[in-house]
C-alpha positions as CSV (number, residue, x, y, z in Angstrom):
1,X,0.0,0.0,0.0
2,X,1.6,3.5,-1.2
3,X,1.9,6.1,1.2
4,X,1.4,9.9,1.0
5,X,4.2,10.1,3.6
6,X,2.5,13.2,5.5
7,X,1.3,13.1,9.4
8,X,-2.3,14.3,7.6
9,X,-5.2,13.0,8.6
10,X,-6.7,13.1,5.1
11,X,-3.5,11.8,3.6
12,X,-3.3,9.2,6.3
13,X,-6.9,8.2,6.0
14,X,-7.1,8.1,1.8
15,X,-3.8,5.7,2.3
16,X,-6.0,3.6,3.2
17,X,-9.1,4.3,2.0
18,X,-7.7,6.0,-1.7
19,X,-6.5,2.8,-3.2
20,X,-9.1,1.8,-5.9
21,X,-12.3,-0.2,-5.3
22,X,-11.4,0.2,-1.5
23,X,-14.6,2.8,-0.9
24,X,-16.5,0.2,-3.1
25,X,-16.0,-2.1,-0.7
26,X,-17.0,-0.3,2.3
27,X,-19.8,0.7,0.4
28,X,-21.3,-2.7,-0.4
29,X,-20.6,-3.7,2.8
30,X,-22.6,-1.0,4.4
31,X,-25.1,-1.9,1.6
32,X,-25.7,-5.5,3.4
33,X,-23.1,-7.0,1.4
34,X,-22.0,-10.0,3.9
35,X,-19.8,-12.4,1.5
36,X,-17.2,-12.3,-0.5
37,X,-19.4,-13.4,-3.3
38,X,-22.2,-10.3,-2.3
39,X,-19.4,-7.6,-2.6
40,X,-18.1,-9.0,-5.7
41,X,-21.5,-8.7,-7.4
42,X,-21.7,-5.6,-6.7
43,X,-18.5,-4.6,-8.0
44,X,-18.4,-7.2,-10.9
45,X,-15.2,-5.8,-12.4
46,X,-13.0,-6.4,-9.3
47,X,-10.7,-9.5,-10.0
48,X,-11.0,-12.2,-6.8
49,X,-7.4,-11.3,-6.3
50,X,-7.6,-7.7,-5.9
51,X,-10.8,-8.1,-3.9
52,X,-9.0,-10.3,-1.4
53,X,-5.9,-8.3,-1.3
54,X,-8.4,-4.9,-0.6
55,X,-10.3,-6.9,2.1
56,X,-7.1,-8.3,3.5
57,X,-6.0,-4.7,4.1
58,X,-9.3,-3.4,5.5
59,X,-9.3,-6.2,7.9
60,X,-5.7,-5.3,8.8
61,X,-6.5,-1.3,9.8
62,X,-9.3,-2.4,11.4
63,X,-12.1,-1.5,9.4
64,X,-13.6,-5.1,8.5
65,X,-13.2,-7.6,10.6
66,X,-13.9,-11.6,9.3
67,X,-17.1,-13.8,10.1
68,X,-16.5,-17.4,9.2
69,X,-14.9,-18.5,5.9
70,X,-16.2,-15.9,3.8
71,X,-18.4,-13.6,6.0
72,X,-17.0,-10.0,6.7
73,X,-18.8,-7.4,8.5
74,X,-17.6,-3.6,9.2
75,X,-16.3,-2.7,12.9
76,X,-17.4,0.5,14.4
77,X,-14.4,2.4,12.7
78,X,-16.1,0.9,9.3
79,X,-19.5,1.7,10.1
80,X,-18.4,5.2,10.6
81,X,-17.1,5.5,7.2
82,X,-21.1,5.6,6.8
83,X,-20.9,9.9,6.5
84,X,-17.8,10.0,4.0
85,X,-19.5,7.3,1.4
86,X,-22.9,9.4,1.5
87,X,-21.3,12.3,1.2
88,X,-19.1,11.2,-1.9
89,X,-22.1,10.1,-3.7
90,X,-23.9,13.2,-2.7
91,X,-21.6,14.8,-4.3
92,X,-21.4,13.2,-7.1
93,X,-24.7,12.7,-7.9
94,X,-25.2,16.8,-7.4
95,X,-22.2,18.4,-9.4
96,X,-21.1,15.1,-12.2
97,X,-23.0,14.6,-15.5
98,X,-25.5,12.2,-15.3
99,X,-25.0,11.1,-19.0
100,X,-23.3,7.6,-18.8
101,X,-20.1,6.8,-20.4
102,X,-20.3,3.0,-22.7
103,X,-18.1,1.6,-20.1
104,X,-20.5,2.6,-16.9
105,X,-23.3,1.0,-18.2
106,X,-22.8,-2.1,-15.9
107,X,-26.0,-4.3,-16.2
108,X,-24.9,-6.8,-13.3
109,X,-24.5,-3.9,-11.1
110,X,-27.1,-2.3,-11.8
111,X,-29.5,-5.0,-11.0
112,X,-27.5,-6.3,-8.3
113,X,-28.1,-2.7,-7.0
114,X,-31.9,-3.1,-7.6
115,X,-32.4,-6.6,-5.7
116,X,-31.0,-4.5,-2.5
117,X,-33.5,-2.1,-3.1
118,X,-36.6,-3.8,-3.1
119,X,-39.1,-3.1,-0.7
120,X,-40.3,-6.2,0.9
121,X,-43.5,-4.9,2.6
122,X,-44.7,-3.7,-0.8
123,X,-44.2,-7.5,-2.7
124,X,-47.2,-9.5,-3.8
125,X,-47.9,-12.1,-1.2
126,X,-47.2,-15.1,-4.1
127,X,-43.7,-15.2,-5.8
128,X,-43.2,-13.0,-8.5
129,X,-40.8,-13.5,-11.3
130,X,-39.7,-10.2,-13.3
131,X,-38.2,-10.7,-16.8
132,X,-35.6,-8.0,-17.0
133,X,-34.5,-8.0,-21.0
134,X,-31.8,-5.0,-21.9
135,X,-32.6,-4.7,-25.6
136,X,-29.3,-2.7,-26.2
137,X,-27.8,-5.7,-25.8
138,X,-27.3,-9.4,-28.0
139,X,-26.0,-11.7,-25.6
140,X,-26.0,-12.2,-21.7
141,X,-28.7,-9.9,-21.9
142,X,-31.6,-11.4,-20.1
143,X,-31.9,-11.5,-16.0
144,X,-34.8,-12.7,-13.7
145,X,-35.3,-10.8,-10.1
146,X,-37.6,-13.8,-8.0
147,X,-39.3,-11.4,-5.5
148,X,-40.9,-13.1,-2.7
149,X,-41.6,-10.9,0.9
150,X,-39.0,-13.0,2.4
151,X,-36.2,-13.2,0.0
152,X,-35.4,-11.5,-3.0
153,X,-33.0,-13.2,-5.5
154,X,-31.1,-12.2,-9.3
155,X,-31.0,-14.9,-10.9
156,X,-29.0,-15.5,-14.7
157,X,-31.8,-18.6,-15.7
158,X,-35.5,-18.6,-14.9
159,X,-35.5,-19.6,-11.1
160,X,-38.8,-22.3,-11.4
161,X,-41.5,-20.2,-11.3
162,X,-43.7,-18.8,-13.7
163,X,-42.7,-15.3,-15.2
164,X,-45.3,-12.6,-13.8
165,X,-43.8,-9.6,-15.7
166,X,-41.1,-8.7,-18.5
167,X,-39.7,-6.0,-18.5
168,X,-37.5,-4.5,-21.7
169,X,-35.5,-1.4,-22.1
170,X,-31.9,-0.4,-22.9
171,X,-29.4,0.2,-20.2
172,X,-29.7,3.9,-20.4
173,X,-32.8,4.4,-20.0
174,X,-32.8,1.8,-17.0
175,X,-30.1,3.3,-15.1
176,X,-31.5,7.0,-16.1
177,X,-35.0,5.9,-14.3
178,X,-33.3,3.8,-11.4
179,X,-30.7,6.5,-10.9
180,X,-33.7,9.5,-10.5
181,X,-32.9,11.5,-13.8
182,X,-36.1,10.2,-15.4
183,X,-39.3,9.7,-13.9
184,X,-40.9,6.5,-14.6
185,X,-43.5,7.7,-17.0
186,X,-40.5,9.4,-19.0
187,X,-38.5,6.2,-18.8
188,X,-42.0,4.8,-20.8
189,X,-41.8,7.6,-23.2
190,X,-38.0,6.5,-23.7
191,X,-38.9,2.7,-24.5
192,X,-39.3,1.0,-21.0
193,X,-42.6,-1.7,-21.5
194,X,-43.8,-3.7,-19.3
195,X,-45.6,-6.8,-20.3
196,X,-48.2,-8.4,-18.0
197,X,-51.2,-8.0,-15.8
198,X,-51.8,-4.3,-15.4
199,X,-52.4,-4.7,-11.8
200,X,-48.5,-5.7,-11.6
201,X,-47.5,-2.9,-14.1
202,X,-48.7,-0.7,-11.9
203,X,-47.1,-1.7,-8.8
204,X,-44.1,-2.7,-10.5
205,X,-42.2,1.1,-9.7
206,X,-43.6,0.8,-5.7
207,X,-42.1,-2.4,-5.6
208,X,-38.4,-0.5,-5.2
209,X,-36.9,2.5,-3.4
210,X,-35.3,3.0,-5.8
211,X,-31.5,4.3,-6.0
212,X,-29.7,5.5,-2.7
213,X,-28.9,9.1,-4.1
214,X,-32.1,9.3,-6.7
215,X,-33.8,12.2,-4.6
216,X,-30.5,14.5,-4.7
217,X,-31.2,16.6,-7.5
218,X,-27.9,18.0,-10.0
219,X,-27.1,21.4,-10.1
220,X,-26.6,23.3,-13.1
């Protein structure tokens, strides 16, 4: 791990915290993230290497500490990092261009970021398969999300049960909704259709809260 080589609290803190994916981390694991395997899908570019290295060095300042073979769970001095990762994506969500680069339209992150977003109170009572087809896409582009009030799963096949709703759109327009830049009735107007009972249409947007930082509005 470099050093900044200055008694700085900031400089001392981001040799930690400044390598990359390092703040991913700590963000998925205050996200609920409790495996090795949850953080990686929610970072899906991280190599296991690097993610094992990062962890290893978290766990070594005292930030994460280990729970069973692969559990890991944040220590007090983690859970404090709480302020700096809202603030961050405060920030970026407020002053950075919400127009997404090719390379940041990560589908597996995205949806991994939507499964942690479901509200469970506001599921049907029966299990409810979602269809999730990125038309923008030709191949590895079709995800089911198995929503049940206990569990809620992403699954790359159909998980067993019958599909309740499909839902196809492009990437942008997905993340643009997701992300609070569109409303869901512009998302519509870009392409989003849903296909299935109307009753489930309808509920289909209440079913989620949606992304962490979507009410933070971008200044021009």
């Amino acid at each position: 791990m470099k050093s900044y080589g200055q008694f700085c609290s900031i400089a001392r803190a981001l040799d930690l915290l400044g390598e990359r994916w390092t703040i991913l981390i700590v963000r998925e694991l205050l996200c609920g993230g409790r495996t090795f395997g949850d953080v990686r899908r929610g970072i899906p570019r991280i190599s296991k290497t690097m993610l094992a290295a990062r962890l290893h060095e978290l766990c070594d300042a005292g930030v994460v500490e280990r729970r069973g073979a692969e559990g890991y769970e944040l220590t007090e001095a983690g859970r404090d990092l709480m302020g700096v990762v809202s603030a961050l994506g405060t920030w970026g969500q407020k002053w950075l261009p919400r127009e997404s680069k090719p390379d940041e339209l990560d589908m597996d992150a995205l949806l991994w970021d939507m499964r942690r977003r479901v509200d469970l109170e506001r599921l049907p009572p029966r299990p409810t398969v979602v269809r999730i087809e990125l038309t923008d896409l030709r191949r590895g582009a079709t995800r089911w999300l198995l929503l049940r009030p206990s569990e809620v799963s992403l699954c790359s096949t159909n998980p067993g049960f019958p599909e309740s709703l499909e839902v196809r759109t492009d990437r942008r327009t997905l993340i643009a909704w997701w992300r609070g830049d569109l409303s869901y009735e512009e998302a519509r107007h870009r392409g989003l259709r849903l296909d299935g009972p109307p009753a489930l249409r309808r509920a289909f947007p209440r079913w989620f809260q949606r992304y962490l930082f979507a009410d933070v509005a971008r200044e021009h």
